[in-house]
C-alpha positions in Angstrom: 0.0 0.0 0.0 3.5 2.7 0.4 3.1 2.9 -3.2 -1.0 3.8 -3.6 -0.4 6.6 -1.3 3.1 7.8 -2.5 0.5 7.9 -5.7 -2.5 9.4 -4.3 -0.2 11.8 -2.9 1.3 12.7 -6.2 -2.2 12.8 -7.7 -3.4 15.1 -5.2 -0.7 17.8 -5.4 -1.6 17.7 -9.2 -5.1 18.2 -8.4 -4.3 21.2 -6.2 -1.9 22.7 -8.8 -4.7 22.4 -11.3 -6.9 23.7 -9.2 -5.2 27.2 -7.9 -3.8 27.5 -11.4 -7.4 27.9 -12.8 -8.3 30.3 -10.1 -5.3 32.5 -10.5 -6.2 32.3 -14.6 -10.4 33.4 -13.4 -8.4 36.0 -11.4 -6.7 37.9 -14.0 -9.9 37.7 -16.5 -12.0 39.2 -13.8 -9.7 42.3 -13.1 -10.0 42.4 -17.0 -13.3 42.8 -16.9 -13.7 45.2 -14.0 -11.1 47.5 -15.3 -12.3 47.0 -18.3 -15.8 48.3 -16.4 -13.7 51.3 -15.1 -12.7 52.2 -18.3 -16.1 53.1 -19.5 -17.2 54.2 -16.8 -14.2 57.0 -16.4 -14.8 57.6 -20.7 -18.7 58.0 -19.9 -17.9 60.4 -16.6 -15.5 62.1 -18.4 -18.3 62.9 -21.5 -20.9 63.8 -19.0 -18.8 66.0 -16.3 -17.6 68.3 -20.3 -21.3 68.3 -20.4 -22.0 69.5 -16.8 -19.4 72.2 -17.4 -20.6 73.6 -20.4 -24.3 73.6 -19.2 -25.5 71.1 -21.8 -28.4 68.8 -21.8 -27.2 65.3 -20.1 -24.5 67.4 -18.2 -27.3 67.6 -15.4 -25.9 67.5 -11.5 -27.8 64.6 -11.0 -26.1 62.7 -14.1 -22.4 64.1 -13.3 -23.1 62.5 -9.7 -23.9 59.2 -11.0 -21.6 58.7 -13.5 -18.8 59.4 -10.9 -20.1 57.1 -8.8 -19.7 54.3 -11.6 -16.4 55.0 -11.8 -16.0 55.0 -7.8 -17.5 51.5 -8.6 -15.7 50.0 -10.7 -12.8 51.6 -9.3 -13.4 49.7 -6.3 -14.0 46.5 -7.9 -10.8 46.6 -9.5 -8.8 47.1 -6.1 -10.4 44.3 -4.7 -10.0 42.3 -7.5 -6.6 42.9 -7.8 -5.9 41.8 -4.1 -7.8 38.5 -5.0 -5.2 38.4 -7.4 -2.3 38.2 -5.3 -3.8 35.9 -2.8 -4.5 33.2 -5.1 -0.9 34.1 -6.7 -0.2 33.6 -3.4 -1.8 30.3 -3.1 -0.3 28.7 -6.3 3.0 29.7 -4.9 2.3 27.7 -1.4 1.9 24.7 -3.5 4.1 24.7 -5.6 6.7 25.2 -3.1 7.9 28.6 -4.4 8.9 32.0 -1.6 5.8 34.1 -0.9 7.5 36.6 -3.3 10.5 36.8 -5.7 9.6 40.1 -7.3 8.1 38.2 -10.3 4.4 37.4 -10.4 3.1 34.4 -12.2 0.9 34.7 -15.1 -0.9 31.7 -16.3 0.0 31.2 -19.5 -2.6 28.3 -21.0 -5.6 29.1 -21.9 -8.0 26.7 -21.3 -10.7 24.8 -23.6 -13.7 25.7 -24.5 -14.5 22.7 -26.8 -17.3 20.3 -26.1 -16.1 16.6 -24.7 -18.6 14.0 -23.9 -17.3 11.3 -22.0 -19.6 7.7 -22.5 -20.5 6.7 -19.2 -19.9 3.0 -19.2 -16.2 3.2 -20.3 -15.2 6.1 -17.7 -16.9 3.9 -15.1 -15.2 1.0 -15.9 -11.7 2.9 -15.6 -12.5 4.4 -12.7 -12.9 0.9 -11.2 -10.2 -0.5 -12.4 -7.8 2.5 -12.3 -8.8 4.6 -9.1 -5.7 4.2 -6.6 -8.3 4.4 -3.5 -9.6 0.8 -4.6 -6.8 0.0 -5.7 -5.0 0.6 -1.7 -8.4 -1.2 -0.4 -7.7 -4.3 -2.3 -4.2 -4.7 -1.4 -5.8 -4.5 2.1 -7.7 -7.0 1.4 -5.3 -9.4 -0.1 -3.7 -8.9 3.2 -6.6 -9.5 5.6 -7.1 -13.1 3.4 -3.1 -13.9 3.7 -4.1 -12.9 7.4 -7.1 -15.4 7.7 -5.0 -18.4 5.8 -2.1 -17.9 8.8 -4.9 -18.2 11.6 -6.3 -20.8 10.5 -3.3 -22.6 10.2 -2.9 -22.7 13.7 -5.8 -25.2 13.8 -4.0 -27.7 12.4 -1.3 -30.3 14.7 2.1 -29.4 14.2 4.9 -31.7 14.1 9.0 -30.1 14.9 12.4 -31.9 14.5 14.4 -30.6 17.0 18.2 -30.8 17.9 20.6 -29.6 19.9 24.4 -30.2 20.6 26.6 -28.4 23.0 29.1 -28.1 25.4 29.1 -28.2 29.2 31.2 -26.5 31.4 31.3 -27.7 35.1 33.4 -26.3 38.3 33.2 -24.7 41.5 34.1 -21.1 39.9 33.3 -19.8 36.9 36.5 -18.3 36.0 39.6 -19.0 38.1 42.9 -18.5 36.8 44.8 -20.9 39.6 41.9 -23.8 39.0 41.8 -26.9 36.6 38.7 -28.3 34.9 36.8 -30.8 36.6 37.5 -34.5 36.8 35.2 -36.7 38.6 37.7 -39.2 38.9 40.3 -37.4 40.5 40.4 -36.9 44.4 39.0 -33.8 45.3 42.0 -33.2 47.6 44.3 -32.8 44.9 42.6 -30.1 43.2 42.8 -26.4 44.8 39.7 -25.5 43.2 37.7 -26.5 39.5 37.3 -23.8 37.0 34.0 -24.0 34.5 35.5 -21.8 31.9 38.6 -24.7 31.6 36.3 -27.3 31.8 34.1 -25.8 29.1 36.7 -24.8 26.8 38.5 -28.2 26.7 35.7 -30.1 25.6 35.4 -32.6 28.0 31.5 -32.7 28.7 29.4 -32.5 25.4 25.9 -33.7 24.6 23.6 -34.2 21.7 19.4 -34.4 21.2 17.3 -35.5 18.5 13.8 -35.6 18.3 10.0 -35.0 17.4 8.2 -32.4 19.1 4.6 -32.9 18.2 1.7 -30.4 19.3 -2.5 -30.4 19.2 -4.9 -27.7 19.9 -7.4 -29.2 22.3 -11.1 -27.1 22.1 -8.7 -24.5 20.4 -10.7 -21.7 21.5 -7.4 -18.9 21.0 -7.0 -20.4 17.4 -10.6 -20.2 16.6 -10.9 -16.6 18.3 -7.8 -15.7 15.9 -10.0 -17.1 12.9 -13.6 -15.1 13.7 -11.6 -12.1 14.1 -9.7 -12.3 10.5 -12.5 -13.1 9.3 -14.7 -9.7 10.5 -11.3 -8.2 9.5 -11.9 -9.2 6.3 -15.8 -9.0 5.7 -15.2 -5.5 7.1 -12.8 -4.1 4.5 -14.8 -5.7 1.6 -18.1 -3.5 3.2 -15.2 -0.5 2.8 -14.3 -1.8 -1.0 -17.9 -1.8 -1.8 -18.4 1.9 -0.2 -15.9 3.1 -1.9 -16.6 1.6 -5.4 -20.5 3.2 -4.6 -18.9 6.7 -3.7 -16.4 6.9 -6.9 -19.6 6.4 -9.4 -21.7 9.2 -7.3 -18.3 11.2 -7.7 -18.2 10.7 -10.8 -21.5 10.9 -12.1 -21.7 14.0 -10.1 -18.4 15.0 -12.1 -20.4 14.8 -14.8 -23.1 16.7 -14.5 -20.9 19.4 -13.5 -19.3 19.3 -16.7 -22.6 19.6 -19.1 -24.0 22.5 -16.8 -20.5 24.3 -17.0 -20.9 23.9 -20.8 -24.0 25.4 -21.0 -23.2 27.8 -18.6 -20.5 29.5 -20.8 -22.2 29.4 -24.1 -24.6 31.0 -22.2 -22.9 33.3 -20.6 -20.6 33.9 -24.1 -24.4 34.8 -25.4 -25.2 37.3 -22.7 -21.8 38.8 -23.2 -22.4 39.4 -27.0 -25.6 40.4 -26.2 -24.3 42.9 -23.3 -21.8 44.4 -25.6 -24.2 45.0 -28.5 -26.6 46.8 -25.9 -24.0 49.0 -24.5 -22.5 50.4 -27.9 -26.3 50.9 -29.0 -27.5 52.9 -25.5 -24.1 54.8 -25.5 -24.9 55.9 -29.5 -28.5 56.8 -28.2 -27.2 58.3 -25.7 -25.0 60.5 -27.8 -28.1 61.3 -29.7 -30.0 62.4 -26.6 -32.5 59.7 -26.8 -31.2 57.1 -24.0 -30.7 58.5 -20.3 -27.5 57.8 -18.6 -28.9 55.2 -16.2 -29.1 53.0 -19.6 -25.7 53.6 -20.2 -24.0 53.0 -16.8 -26.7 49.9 -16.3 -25.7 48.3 -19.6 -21.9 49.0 -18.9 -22.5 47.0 -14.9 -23.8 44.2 -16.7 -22.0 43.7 -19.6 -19.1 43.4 -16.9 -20.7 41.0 -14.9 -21.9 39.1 -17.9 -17.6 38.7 -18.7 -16.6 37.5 -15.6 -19.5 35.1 -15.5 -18.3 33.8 -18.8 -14.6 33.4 -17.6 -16.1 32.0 -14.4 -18.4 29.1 -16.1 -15.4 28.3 -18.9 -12.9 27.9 -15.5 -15.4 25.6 -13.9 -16.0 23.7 -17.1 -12.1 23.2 -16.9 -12.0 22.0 -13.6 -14.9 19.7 -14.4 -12.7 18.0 -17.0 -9.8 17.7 -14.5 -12.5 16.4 -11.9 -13.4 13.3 -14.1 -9.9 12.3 -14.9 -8.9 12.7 -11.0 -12.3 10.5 -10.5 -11.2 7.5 -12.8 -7.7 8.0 -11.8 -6.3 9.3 -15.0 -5.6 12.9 -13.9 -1.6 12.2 -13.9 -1.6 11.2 -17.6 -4.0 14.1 -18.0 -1.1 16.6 -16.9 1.5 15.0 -18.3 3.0 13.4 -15.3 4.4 9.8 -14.8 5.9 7.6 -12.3 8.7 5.7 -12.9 10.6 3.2 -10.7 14.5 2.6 -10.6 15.8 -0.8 -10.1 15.8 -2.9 -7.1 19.1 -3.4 -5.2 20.7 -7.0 -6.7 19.6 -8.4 -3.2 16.2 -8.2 -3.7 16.0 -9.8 -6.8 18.1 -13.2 -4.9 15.8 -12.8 -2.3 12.8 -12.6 -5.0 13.4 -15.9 -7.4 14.1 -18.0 -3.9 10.7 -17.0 -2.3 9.2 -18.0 -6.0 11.6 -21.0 -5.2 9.8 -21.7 -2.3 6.1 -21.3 -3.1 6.7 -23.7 -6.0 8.1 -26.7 -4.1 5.2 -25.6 -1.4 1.7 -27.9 -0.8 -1.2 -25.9 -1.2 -3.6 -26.9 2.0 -7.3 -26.3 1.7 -9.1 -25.8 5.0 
């Protein structure tokens, strides 16, 4: 499982990079569009405060005051935009590992897609299942919990050891004593001044030997079967977990979805009301010239057709994130973005240690219980 999460770890920094990256892009459109806003709005105070000093008609107090607030607006707007700038420069900096501030500012510099991608439901499903590194982690879990339950219940079964043993004995009165001798039974005790165990053990003079069968049976085995329930709620358990998480991944996903149509139709939408904003603000402001259109037209039309541009940026930033959504959901994101993981090779050692354990299984029995 060290490798799922060094993966879902990877895949999630991605996710976040994509993530902050589209805001800071949404950022920078939407102080476009606000100073974009202020623009006008200065152009349109500037027309109607010549007015107000000349004494013209549309130069009224009333209009210079309301144009000027527009501008205070928008000029507003912008400030605040701008600061929402910087945090989310801020933010992509955090992730990415980068100082707070280097006296450069990062400017995103993809722009993202606004074509129309349909994904068929049954193949995205079936990747996500088969791809997704969260299921992926659970069933290594769960290959564990089962290697788990065959090792409990083997200790139901009798077991049968060849044992051995062959060493040397050292006997004396003291345990190390330079002025002693090793010990002799046969020898009068009043001719040795003392017998010393580290002589007698170091000559070799006392040595033994065992062989044998050591044979062992679980009566009532009540630990052993105790050991066997619990693997086996161990293991029911994370298949309940595999099947919650296979459930959660399709609503994720399906919800992923969704999110991606109503982003589309957001911005075509909102690319409509744009079009439709801008038409309607060149018209009022030539009716306007013309003395037929007041100036509340003019500044309302210029409010919305600035809302209407950030909305567009807005919906075509979510549609992108709904894209990157669906391939984090079916775990595809880090192909997605370009990324791969590669691993080096294996120390020689653990290849040796590889082909005996295959070794091993091969000249194994396979026991059913």
């Amino acid at each position: 499982t060290a490798l799922a999460d060094f993966e879902a770890n990877v895949r999630n920094l991605v996710s976040s990079v994509e993530d902050d990256y589209w805001e800071l892009y949404f950022q920078y459109r939407n102080r476009d569009s606000v100073l974009a806003g202020r623009d006008s709005a200065l152009q349109t105070w500037r027309k109607v405060n010549a007015l107000y000093t000349v004494g013209s008609k549309g130069g009224e107090a009333e209009n210079e005051a309301q144009a000027r607030d527009q501008y205070y607006l928008f000029r507003g707007l912008v400030e605040q935009a701008l600061s929402q700038l910087y945090t989310s420069e801020a933010q992509l900096r955090y992730v990415l590992g980068l100082a707070t501030t280097d006296g450069r500012l990062i400017r995103p510099a993809e722009e993202p897609t606004i074509a129309h991608v349909n994904f068929n439901w049954w193949d995205v499903h079936t990747e996500s299942m088969v791809r997704s590194v969260e299921l992926r982690r659970q069933k290594f879990r769960i290959k564990q919990r089962e290697l788990e339950l065959v090792a409990a219940r083997n200790f139901l079964l009798p077991r049968l050891d060849a044992v051995g043993r062959y060493r040397w004995t050292g006997l004396g009165d003291e345990l190390i004593d330079p002025d002693g001798y090793g010990f002799n039974p046969d020898s009068p005790t009043g001719d040795l001044p003392g017998s010393n165990a580290w002589s007698t053990l170091t000559d070799g003079n006392f040595q033994e030997w065992q062989l044998g069968l050591q044979a062992s049976l679980p009566i009532g085995c009540r630990r052993e079967l105790s050991a066997v329930r619990n693997a086996q709620l161990t293991l029911a358990r994370d298949r309940a977990i595999l099947q919650d998480l296979e459930l959660a991944i399709s609503h994720e996903l399906s919800e992923a979805i969704r999110q991606l149509d109503l982003s589309y139709k957001l911005a075509e939408t909102n690319f409509n009301r744009r079009r439709a904003a801008a038409d309607e603000v060149r018209a009022v402001e030539v009716s306007f010239d013309a003395g037929v259109a007041t100036l509340d037209l003019v500044l309302d039309a210029q409010r919305r057709l600035a809302e209407a541009e950030s909305d567009f940026f807005r919906a075509v930033v979510d549609y992108n994130l709904a894209l990157k959504d669906i391939e984090l959901r079916k775990g595809s994101l880090l192909e997605y973005d370009g990324v791969y993981l590669a691993e080096g090779p294996w120390p020689g050692k653990a290849y040796f240690d590889a082909r005996l354990r295959a070794r091993e299984r091969d000249a194994g029995i396979f026991l059913t219980s």
